[in-house]
N, C-alpha and C positions, 0 to 999 in steps of 0.2 A: 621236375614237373614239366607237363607241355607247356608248350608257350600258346596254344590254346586252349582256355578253360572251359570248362564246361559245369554248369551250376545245379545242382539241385538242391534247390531255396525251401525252406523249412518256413511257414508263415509269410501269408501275407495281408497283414496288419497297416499300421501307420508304417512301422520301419522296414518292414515286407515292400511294400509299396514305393518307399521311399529308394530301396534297394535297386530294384525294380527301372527306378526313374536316372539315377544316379549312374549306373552299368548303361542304357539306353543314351546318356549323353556322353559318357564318355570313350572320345574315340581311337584312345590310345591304351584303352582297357585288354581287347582280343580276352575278351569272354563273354558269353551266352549264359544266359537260363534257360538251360534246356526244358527243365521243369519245378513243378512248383505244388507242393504239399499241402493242403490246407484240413480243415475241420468239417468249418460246409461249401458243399461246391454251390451251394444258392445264393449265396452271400453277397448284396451287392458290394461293388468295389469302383474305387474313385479312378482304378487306371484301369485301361482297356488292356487285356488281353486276351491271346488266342487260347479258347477253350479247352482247348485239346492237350495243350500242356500243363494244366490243374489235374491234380489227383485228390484224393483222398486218400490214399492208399499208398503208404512208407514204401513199400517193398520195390513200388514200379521205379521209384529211385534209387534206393541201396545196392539195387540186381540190374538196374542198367549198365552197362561194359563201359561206354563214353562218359559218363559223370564223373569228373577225378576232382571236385572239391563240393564238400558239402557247407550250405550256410544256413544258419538255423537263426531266424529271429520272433521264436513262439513265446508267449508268453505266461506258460506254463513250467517251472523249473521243472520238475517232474519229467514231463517231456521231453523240456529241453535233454537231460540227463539222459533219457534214456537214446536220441536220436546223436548224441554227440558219442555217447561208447559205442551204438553199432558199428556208427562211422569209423573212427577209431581201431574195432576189432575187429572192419574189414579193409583196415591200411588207406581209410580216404581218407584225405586232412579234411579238417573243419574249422570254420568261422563262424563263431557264436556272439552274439547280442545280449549272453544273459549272466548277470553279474551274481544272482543269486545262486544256478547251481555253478559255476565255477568257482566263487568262494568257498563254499558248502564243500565240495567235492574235489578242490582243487589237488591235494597228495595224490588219489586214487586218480585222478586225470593226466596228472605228471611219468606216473607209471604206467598206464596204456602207451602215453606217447612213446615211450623207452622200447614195451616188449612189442609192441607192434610197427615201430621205425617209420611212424609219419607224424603229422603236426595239427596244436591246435592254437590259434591265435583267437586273441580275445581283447583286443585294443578299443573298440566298440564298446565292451563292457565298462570302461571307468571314462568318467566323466565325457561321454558324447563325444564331440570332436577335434577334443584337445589329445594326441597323441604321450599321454603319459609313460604307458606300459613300457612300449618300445625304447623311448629315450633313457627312462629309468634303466634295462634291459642291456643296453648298447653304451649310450653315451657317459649314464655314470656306476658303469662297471667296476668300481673301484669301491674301499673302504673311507672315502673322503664323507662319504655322503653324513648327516647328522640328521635332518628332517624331512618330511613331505607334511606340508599341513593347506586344509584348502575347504575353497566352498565346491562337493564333489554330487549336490543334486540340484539341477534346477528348477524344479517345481517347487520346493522349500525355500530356493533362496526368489522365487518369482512373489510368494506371497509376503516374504518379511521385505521385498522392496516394496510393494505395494504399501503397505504398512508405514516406513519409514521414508518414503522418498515422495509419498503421494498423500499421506497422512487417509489411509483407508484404516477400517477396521478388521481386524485377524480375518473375519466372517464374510464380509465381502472378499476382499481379498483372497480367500481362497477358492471362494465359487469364480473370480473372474479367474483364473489357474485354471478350473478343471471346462470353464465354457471354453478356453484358449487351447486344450487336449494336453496342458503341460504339468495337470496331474489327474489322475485317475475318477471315476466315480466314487470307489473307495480312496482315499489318500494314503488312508495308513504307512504303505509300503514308504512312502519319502516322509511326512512328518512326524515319522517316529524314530526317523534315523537309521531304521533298516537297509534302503539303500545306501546311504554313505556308508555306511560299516560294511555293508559287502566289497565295495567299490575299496574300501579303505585297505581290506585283508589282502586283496589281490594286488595292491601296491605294493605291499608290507612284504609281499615274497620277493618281487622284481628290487626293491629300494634295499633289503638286509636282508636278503635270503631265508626267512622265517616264514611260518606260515602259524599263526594264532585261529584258534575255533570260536566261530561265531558269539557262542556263550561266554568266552572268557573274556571280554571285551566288554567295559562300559559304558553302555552305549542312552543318549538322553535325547529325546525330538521337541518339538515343540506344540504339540498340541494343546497343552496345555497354559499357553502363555497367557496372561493375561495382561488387561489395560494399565495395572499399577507399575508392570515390569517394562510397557513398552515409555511408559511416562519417566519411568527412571533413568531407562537410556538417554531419552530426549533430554533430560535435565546432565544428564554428563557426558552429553554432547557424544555418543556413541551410536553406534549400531549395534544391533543382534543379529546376527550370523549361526546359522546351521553348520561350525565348522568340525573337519575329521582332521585325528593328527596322529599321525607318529616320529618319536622322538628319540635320540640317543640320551641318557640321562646320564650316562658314564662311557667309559673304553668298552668295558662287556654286556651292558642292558639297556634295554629301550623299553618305551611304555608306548603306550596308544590306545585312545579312545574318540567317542562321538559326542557332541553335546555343542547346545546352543554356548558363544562366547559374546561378550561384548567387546565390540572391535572398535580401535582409535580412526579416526582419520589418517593419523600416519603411516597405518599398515598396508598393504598391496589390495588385501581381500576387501576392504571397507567399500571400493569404488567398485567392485564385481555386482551386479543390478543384474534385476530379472533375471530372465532363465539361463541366463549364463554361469559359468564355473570358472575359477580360478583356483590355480596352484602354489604354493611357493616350497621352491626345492630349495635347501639350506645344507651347504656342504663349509668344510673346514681351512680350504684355501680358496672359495669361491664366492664366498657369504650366500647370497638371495639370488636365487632366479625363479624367475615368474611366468608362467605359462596358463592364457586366458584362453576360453572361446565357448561354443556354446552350447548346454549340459542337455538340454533339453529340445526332441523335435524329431521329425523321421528323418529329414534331411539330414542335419548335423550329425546324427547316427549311423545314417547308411551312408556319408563321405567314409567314415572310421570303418565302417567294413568293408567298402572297394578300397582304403590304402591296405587292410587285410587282403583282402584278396591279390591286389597287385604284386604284395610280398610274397605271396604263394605263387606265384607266376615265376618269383626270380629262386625261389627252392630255401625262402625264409622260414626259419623257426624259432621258437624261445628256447637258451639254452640252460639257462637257470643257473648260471654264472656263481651270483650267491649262494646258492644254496652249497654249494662244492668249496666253499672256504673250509677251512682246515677250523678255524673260530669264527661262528659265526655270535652274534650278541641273543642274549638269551629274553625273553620279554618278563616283566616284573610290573606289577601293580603299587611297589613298596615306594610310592613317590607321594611329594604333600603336593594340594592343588589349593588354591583359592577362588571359592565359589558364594557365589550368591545364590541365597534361595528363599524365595517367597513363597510363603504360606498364609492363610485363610483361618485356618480350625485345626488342622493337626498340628499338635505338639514338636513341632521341631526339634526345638532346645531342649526338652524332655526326651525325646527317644533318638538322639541321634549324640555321638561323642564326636566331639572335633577336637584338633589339636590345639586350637587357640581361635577365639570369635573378638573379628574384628571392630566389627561394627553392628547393632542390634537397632532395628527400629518396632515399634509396635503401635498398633491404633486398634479401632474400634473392627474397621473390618480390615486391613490391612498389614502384614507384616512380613518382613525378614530381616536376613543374619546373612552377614559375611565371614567367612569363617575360612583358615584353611582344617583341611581337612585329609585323608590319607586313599590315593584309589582304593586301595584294598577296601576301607569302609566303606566306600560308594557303590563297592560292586554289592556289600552287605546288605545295606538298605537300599538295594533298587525296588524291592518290592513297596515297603512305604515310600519312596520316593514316586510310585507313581501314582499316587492320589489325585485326584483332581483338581483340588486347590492349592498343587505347590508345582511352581517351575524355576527349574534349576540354570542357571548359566556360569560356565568357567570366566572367570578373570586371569586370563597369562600370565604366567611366569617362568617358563623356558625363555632364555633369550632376550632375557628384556632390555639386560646390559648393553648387548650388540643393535637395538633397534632403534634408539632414536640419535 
């Protein structure tokens, strides 16, 4: 690539903007936005720029000769998808912000990159401005690797520290997240775990070479928590955590799923607060390494896409290392979890089979079971599991031997 870039910016939003600010201070970048794509050109916006380089209109960037990297941070996958394959199938690398259609699309993304011979980086995508992709990618290129488990959204984990560190309630707590921009007017997308499971798949290919579909994954948020579950934790001295994980569970399979945990004090993730994100990588001669910073915000987003860009500068791409293993580990649900789950009015113990229940409490309006139980079940009964009067949270057991 040249060693001067030339930008044609997809969105200019919070992380648009933030892009924007970040490229403009740094002066060892030798890149420009030459232009910049938006929705409406009436729109006010918090940074000034020259008019004349806003369009509306895709084409005046994809058909301009000088634009030799495209960066998209729209916040429509849709969109995003469609502006990331023209790029693609007209040979300009791209850097993208969107974690949803690269999960979603990611095979069919890997294969542009192959027959059309340029690049898409997507480091920006998981967890804001902790450099996961790439390390995972580069550094642990090898079959050592056993885990990636972590807190990978920070607007989910902004409100359960609100919660637990401030002694707020779910309800405040989550309006003071979205008066803060660190989660949406709808929230959906983050407490219901959607994003981390995006975030989580596109690990999963760089960490073991696999790529799992969205559906097949069990995925729990927390909208649903209520006051008895946060009283519980406080009573054993815990936190709830919004955490994602995947795991080796033998030489040839791994599992991985999303779902609120109750976390010790002694774990890594416990002290990751507000809109930050924490990692821990757990490999076979290396035990724990921990990688923090922070999940949520335009800035910390648009740093992850100028060190994209900057790697585009030096002729970086992802080569998917794993995925070209000869065996790679195969993903399987056939593993026992132990969870807690509180319910209100539906019959738990009545419609659901566990492997063995540990502990059962009941009252007038309050009750749960500790139970383990089998993913495969869990995937079964997601649909009753998502009642309103029941929230589910895992209790660990991968690794428990090796943690304290």
């Amino acid at each position: 690539m040249n060693n001067e870039i030339n930008i044609g910016l997809f969105g200019f939003g919070t992380v648009g903007q933030g892009v924007y600010r970040v490229i403009d201070q740094a002066k060892n970048a030798h890149a420009e936005i030459r232009r910049i794509c938006v929705r409406n050109l009436d729109k006010k916006r918090e940074v000034e720029v020259d008019s004349r380089i806003i369009t509306d209109n895709a084409d005046e960037i994809f058909n301009d000769p000088e634009i030799n990297l495209i960066v998209e941070v729209v916040d429509d996958a849709e969109a995003s998808y469609r502006i990331v394959t023209t790029a693609l199938k007209k040979g300009i690398p791209v850097v993208s912000g969107s974690k949803a259609m690269v999960a979603v699309h990611l095979p069919e993304l890997i294969e542009l990159q192959e027959k059309y011979h340029t690049a898409l980086l997507y480091d920006a995508s998981s967890c804001g401005s902790i450099p996961v992709i790439r390390n995972l990618e580069e550094y642990y290129d090898n079959d050592l690797l056993l885990e990636v488990k972590g807190i990978l959204n920070g607007s989910s984990n902004y409100i359960l520290s609100r919660v637990f560190d401030h002694g707020e309630a779910y309800s405040a707590a989550l309006k003071k997240a979205q008066d803060l921009g660190f989660a949406e007017s709808d929230p959906t997308f983050d407490i219901s775990g959607k994003d981390s499971l995006y975030k989580l798949i596109i690990i999963t290919v760089h960490a073991l070479g696999v790529y799992v579909s969205p559906e097949d994954i069990f995925t729990y948020g927390i909208s649903t928590i209520h006051d008895a579950d946060i009283q519980y934790a406080r009573e054993k001295g815990v936190k709830i955590k919004l955490v994602a994980q995947v795991v080796k569970v033998d030489e040839s399979r791994f599992t991985m799923f999303v779902m609120p945990e109750f976390v010790s004090p002694s774990r890594y993730i416990y002290s990751v607060d507000n809109e930050y994100n924490g990692v821990v990588i757990r490999g076979e001669c290396y035990d724990r390494q921990f990688m923090f910073g922070k999940g949520a915000g335009g800035l910390p987003t648009a740093s992850s896409i100028l060190s994209d860009i900057m790697a585009r500068r030096h002729g970086y791409r992802y080569e998917y290392k794993k995925m070209g293993y000869i065996e790679t580990p195969e993903y399987t649900t056939d593993v026992i979890l132990k969870v807690y789950i509180h319910y209100e009015t539906t019959d738990i113990p009545g419609l659901m089979e566990f492997e063995r229940i540990l502990e059962m409490y009941t009252s007038e309006t309050d009750n749960y079971i500790i139970a383990d139980i089998s993913l495969r079940d869990l995937m079964r009964y997601r649909d009753l599991l998502s009642a309103p009067d029941i929230f589910l949270a895992n209790l660990p057991v991968f690794f428990l031997d090796k943690d304290d």
